[in-house]
KOLROVEX-317679 format. One record per residue (C-alpha): residue number from 1; x, y, z. Coordinates in pm, 1 decimal. Example, Ala and Ser with C-alpha at 12.3 -4.5 7.8 and 13.67 -1.06 7.14 Angstrom:
2
<1 <1230.0 -450.0 780.0>>;
<2 <1367.0 -106.0 714.0>>;
This chain:
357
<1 <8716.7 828.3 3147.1>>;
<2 <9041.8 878.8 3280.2>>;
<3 <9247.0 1200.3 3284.1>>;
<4 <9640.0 1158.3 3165.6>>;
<5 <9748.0 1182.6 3504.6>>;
<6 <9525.9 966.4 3666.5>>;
<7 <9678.3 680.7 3447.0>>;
<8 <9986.1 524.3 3539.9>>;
<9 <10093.5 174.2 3372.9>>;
<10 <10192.7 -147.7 3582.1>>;
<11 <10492.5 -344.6 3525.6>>;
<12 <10417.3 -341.4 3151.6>>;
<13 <10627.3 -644.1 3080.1>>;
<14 <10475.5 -890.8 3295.3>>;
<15 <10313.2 -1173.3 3111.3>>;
<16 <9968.5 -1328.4 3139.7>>;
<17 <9704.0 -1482.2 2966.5>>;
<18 <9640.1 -1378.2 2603.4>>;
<19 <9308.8 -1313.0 2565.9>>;
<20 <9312.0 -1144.9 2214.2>>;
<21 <9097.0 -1340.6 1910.2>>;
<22 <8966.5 -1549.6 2175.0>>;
<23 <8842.9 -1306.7 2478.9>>;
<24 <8491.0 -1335.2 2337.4>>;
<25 <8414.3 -1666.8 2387.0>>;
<26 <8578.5 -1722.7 2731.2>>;
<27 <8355.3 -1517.4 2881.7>>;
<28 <8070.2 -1734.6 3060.4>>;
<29 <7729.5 -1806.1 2910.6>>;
<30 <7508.7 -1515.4 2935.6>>;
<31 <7255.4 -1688.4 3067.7>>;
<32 <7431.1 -1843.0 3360.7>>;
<33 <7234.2 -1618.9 3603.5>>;
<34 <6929.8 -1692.7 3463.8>>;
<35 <6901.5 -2040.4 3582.3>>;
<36 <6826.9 -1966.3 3951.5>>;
<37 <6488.1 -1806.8 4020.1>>;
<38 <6551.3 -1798.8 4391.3>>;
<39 <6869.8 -1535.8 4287.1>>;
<40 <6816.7 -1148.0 4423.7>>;
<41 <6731.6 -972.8 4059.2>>;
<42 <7046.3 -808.0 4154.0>>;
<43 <7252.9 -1100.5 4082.4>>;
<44 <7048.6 -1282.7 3829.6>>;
<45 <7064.2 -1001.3 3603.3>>;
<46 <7443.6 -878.7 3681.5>>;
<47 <7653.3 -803.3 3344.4>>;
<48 <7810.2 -1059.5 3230.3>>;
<49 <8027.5 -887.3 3007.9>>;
<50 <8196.4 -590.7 2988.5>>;
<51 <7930.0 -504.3 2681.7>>;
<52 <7655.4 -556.4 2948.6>>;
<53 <7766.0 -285.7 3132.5>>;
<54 <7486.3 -15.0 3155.4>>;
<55 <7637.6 318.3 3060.4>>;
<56 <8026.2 428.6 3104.6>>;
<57 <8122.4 287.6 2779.3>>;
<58 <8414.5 514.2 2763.9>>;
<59 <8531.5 340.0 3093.9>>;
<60 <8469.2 -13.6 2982.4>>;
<61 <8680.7 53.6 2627.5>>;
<62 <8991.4 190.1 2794.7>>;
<63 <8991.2 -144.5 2956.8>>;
<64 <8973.7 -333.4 2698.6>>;
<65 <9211.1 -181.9 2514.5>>;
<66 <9434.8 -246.0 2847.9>>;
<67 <9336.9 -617.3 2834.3>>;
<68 <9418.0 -656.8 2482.1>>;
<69 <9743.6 -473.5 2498.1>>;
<70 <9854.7 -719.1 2796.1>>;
<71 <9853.7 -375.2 3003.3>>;
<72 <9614.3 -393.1 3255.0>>;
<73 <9745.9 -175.7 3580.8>>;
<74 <9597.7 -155.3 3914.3>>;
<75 <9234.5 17.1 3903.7>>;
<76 <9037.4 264.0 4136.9>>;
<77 <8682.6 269.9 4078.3>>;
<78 <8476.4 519.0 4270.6>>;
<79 <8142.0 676.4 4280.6>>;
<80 <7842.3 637.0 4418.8>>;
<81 <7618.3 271.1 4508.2>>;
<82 <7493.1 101.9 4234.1>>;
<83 <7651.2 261.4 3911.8>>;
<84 <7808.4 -75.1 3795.6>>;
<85 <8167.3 -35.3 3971.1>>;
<86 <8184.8 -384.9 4132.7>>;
<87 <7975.9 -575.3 3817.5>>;
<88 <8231.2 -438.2 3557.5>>;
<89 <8517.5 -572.2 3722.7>>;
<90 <8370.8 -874.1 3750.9>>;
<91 <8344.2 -895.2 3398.4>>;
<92 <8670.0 -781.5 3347.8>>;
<93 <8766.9 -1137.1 3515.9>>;
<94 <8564.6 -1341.0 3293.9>>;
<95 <8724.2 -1159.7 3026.0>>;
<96 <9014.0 -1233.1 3139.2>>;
<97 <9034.9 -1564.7 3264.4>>;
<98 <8709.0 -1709.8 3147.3>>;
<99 <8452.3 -1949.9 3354.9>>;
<100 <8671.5 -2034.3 3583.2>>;
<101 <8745.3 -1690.4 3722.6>>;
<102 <8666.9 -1718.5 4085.2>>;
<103 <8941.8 -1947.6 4122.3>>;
<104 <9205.4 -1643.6 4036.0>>;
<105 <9094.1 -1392.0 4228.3>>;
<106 <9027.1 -1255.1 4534.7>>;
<107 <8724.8 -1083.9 4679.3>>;
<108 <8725.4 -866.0 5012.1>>;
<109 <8444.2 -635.7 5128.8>>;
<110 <8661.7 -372.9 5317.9>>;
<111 <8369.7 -242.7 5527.8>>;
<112 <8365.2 -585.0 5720.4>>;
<113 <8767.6 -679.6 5685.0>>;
<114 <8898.7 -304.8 5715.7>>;
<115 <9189.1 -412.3 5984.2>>;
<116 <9583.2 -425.0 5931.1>>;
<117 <9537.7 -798.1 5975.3>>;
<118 <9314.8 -875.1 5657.2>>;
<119 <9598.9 -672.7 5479.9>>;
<120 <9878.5 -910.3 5639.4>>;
<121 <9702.6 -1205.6 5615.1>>;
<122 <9451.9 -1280.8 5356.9>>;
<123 <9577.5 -1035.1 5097.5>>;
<124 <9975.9 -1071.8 5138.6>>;
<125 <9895.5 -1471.7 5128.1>>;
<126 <9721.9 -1469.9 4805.0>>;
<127 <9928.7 -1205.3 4654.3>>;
<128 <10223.7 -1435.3 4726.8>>;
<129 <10093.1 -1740.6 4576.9>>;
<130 <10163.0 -1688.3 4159.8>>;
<131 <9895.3 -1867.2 3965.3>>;
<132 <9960.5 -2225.4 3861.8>>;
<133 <10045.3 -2370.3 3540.7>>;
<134 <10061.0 -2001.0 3405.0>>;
<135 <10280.3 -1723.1 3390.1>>;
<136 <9964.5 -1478.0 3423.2>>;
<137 <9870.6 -1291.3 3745.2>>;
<138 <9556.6 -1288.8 3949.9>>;
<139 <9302.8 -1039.0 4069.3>>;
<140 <9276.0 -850.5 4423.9>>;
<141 <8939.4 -699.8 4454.7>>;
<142 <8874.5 -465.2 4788.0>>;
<143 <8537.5 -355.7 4753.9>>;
<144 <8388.2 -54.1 4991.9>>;
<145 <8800.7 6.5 5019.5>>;
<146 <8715.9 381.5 5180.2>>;
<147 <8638.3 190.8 5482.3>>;
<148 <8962.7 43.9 5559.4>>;
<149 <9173.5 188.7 5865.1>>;
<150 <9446.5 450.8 5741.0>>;
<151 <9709.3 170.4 5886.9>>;
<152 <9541.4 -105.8 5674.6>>;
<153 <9572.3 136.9 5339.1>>;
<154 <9984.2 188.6 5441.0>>;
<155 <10007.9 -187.9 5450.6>>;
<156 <9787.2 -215.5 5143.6>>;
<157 <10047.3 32.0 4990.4>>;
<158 <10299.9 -184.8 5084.5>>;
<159 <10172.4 -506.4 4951.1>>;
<160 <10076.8 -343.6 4568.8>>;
<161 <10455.2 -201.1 4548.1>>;
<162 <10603.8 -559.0 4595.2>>;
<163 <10349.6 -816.5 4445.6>>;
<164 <10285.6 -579.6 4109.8>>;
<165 <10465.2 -882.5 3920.4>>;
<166 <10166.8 -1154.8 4021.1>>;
<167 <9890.5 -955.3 4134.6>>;
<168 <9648.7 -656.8 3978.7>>;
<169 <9447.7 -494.3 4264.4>>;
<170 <9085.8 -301.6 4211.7>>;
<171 <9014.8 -88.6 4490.3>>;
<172 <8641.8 21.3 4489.2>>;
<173 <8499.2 274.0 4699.8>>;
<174 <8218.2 539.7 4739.8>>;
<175 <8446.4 865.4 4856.3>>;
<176 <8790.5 870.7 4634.7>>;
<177 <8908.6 1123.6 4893.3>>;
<178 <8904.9 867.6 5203.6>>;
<179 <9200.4 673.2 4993.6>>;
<180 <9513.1 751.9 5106.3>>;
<181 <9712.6 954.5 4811.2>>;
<182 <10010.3 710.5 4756.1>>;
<183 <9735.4 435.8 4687.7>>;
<184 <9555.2 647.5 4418.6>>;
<185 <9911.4 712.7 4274.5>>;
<186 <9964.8 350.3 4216.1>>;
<187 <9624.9 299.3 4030.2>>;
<188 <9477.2 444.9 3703.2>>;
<189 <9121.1 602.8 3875.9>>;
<190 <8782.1 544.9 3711.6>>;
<191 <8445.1 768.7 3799.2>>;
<192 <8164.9 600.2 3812.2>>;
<193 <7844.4 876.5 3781.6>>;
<194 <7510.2 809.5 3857.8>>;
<195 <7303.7 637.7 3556.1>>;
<196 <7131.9 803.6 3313.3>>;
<197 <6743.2 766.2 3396.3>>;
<198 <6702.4 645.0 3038.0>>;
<199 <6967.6 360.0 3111.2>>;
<200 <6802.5 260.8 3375.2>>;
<201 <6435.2 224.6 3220.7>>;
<202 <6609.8 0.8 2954.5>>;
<203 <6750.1 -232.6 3195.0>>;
<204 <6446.1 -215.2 3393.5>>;
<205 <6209.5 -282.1 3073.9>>;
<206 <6419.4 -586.1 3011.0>>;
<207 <6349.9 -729.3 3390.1>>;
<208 <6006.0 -665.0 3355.9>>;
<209 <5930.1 -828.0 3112.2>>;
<210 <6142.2 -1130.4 3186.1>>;
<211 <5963.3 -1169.4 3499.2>>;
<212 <5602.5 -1102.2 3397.3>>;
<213 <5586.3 -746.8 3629.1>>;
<214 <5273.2 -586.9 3636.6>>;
<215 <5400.0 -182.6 3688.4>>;
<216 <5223.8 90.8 3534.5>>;
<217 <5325.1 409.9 3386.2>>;
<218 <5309.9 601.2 3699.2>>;
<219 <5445.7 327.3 3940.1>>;
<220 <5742.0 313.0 3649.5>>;
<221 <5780.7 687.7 3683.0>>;
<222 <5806.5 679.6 4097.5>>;
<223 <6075.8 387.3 4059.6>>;
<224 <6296.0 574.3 3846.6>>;
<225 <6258.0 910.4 4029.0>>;
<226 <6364.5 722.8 4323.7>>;
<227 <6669.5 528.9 4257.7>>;
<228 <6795.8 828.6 4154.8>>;
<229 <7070.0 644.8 3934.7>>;
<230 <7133.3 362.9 4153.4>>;
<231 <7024.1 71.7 3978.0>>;
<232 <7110.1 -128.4 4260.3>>;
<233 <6834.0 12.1 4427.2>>;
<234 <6614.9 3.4 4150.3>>;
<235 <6612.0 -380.4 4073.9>>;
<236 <6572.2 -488.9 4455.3>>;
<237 <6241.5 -217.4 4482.2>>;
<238 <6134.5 -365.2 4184.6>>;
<239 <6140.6 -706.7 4321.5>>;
<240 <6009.9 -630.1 4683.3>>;
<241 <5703.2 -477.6 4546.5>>;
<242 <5666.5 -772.2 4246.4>>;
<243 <5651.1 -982.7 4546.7>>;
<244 <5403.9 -796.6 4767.9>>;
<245 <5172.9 -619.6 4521.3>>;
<246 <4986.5 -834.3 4203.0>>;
<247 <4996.7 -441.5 4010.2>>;
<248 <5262.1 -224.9 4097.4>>;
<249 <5156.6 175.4 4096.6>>;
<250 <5292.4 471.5 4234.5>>;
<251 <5134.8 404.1 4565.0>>;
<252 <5286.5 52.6 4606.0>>;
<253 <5625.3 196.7 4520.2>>;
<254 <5616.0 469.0 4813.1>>;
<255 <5522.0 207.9 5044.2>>;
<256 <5751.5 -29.6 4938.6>>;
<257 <6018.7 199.9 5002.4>>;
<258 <5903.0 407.0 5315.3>>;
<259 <5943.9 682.9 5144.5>>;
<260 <5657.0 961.9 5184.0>>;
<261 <5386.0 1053.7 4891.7>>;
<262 <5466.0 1322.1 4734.4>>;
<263 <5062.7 1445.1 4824.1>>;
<264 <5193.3 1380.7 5177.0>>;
<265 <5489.9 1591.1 5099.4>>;
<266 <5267.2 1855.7 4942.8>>;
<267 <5012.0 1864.3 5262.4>>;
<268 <5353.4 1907.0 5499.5>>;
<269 <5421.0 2214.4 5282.9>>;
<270 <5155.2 2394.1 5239.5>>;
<271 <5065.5 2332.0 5573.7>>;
<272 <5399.6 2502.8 5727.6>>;
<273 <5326.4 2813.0 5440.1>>;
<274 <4993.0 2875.0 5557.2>>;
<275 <4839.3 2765.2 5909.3>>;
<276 <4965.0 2855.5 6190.9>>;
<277 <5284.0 2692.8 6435.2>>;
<278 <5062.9 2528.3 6656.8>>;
<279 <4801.5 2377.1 6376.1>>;
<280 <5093.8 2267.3 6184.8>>;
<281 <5339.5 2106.3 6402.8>>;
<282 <5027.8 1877.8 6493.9>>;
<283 <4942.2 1833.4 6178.8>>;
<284 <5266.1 1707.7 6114.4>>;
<285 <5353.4 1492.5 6427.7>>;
<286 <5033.0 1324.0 6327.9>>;
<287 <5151.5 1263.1 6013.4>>;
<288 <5417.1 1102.0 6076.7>>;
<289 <5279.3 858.1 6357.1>>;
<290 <5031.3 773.0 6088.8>>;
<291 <5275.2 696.8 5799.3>>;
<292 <5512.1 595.3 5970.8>>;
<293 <5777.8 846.5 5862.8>>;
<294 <6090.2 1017.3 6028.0>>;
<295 <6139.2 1358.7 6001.6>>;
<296 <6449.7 1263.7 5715.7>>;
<297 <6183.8 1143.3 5522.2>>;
<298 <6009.6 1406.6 5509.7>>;
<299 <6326.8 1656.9 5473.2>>;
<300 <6431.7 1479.9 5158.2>>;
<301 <6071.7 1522.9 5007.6>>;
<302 <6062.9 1865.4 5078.0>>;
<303 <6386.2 1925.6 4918.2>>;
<304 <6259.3 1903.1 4612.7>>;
<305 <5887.5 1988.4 4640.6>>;
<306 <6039.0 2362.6 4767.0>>;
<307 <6164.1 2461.4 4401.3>>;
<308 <5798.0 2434.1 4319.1>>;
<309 <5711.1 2694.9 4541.9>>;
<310 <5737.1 3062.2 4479.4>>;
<311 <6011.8 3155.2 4716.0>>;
<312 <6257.5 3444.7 4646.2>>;
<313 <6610.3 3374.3 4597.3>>;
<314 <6738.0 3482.3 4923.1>>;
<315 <6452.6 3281.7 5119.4>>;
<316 <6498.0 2991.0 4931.6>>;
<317 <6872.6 3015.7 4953.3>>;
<318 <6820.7 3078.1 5351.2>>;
<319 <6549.9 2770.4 5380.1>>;
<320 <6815.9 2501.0 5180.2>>;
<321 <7101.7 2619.0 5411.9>>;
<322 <6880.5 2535.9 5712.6>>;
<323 <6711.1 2189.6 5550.0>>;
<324 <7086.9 2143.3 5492.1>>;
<325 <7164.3 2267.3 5911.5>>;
<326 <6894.8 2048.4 6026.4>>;
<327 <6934.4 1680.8 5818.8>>;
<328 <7316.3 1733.8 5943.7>>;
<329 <7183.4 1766.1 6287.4>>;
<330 <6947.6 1459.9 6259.9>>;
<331 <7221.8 1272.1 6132.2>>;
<332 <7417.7 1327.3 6436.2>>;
<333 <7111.3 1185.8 6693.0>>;
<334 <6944.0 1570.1 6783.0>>;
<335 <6589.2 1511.2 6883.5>>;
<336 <6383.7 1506.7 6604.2>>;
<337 <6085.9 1706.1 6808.8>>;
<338 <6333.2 1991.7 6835.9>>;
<339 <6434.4 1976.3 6485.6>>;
<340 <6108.7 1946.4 6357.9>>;
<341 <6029.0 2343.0 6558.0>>;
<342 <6323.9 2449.6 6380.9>>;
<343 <6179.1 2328.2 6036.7>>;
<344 <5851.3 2554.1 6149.4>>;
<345 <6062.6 2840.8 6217.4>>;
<346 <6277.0 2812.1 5888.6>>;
<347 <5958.9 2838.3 5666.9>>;
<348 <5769.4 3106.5 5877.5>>;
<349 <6076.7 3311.5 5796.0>>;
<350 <6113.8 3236.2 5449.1>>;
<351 <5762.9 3309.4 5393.6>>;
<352 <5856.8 3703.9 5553.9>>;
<353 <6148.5 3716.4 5363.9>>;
<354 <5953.0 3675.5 5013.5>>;
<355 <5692.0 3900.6 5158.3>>;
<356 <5931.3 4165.9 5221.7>>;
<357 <6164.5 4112.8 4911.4>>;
């Protein structure tokens, strides 16, 4: 939820669509993306109201109480993919303006229109138009927002300052630090966290069943370790393996995703413990011609298989600073032979560090 002085109030006197007694039922039929089997899961199962909304209930009742106190300010929602950032303000403009809220707002994915143009263009234009046969205002919503250009953010600046009257803005983004301060200023700021596992399972019990998916326990358990919160990610696994696989395990679920087996993780590991450089590294290369795995596959796996492994503090503080060293190399194109010696090394010397501790 908000902190005090992340919240500062819009233009508190402008008037707009009462929605109080009544909000309830202008919200569209819950069952509206139901209709369309051919819909990503993503989208046929989207809240539909702000009571939908998986988790952050203290976010979604702060904004409510906005909406009923005619006090809705700008908004800043941020955290990472697929904690329900862009689905509750969605809601929020059925709740507000009821089945026929596409027609009052606008939607922009900033990744794609980042530029000083978009910002002079598209979003000055509709900001300037005031909504017809009302005296309400309409919606602005930049999605992805920590993408735009620092010049586009000055003119977005620019454009909240003078159209507050007519126009709400919600600027959503992944990295709250990539938005320019004076925008944050303008906007109360909403965290979204990653979902609770539990959250997820209910939302993804619901889905199952409504589609007829055949997952067992363990393939249920390897979903939800993987989406790690995202349920984003979660729903369009679920559905890529539905399609491929008649009975979804924990097998069909690595493969689905690419990512590697935890027994394949396990054989990398022990492997780099106990044979020797040469044995391993082929061991390994083979590995991953056969599976079909980069080495940041592989890194992320071992992440977590390490803290299984009796390490001593210091080497297993020294091996996650170099796991760390070497996925920041990968990401910036070294050659993943080289980086794959270093990964050799790393363990071969945390191995003599517990043996000397």
């Amino acid at each position: 939820m908000a902190s005090d002085e992340d919240v500062q109030m819009m233009d508190t006197e402008t008037a707009w669509p009462t929605t109080k007694g009544k909000g309830k039922s202008k919200a569209v039929d819950a069952n509206e993306h139901y209709d369309d089997d051919n819909l990503p899961w993503v989208e046929k199962y989207r809240p539909v109201t702000l009571d939908d909304v998986v988790s952050h209930k203290d976010i979604t009742s702060t904004i409510e109480k906005f909406i009923e106190k005619n006090r809705l300010p700008h908004l800043l929602f941020y955290g990472p993919p697929g904690t329900g950032k862009t689905s509750t303000i969605l809601a929020v403009a059925r709740r507000i303006y009821g089945s026929e809220y596409r027609k009052q707002i606008l939607e922009l994915n900033a990744s794609d229109d980042r530029g000083i143009d978009v910002v002079r263009e598209q979003i000055k234009n509709f900001a300037e138009t005031r909504t017809l046969f009302s005296k309400g205002f309409k919606l602005i919503i930049l999605d992805e927002a920590d993408m735009m250009t620092t010049a586009a953010q000055a003119a977005l600046r620019r454009v909240i300052e003078q159209y507050t009257k007519n126009v709400r803005f919600c600027i959503i983004c992944n990295y709250v630090n990539k938005i320019v301060p004076a925008i944050q200023s303008r906007c109360t700021r909403f965290r979204f966290s990653p979902l609770p596992i539990s959250e997820v399972e209910k939302r993804l019990q619901k889905v199952i069943e409504s589609e007829g998916v055949k997952l067992t326990d363990d393939g249920k358990k390897a979903l939800l370790k993987l989406s790690k919160g995202d349920m984003r990610r979660a729903l369009n696994v679920l559905q890529a393996c539905h399609a491929a696989y008649d009975l979804i395990g924990e097998a069909e679920i690595y493969n689905c995703t690419g990512n590697p087996h935890p027994s394949d993780i396990e054989t990398v590991v022990n492997s780099m413990l106990s044979d020797d450089f040469t044995t391993s590294h082929k061991m390994i290369s083979a590995l991953k011609v056969e599976r079909g795995l980069a080495l940041p596959d592989l890194i992320n796996g071992v992440y977590e298989y390490i803290e299984t492994v009796d390490f001593k503090p210091n080497a297993r503080i020294y091996l996650l600073d170099i796991l760390a060293t070497i996925e920041h190399r990968l990401s910036t194109g070294a050659n993943e032979k080289i980086q794959l010696t270093a990964l050799l090394g790393a363990f071969k010397n945390a191995v003599e560090l517990t043996a000397k501790s």
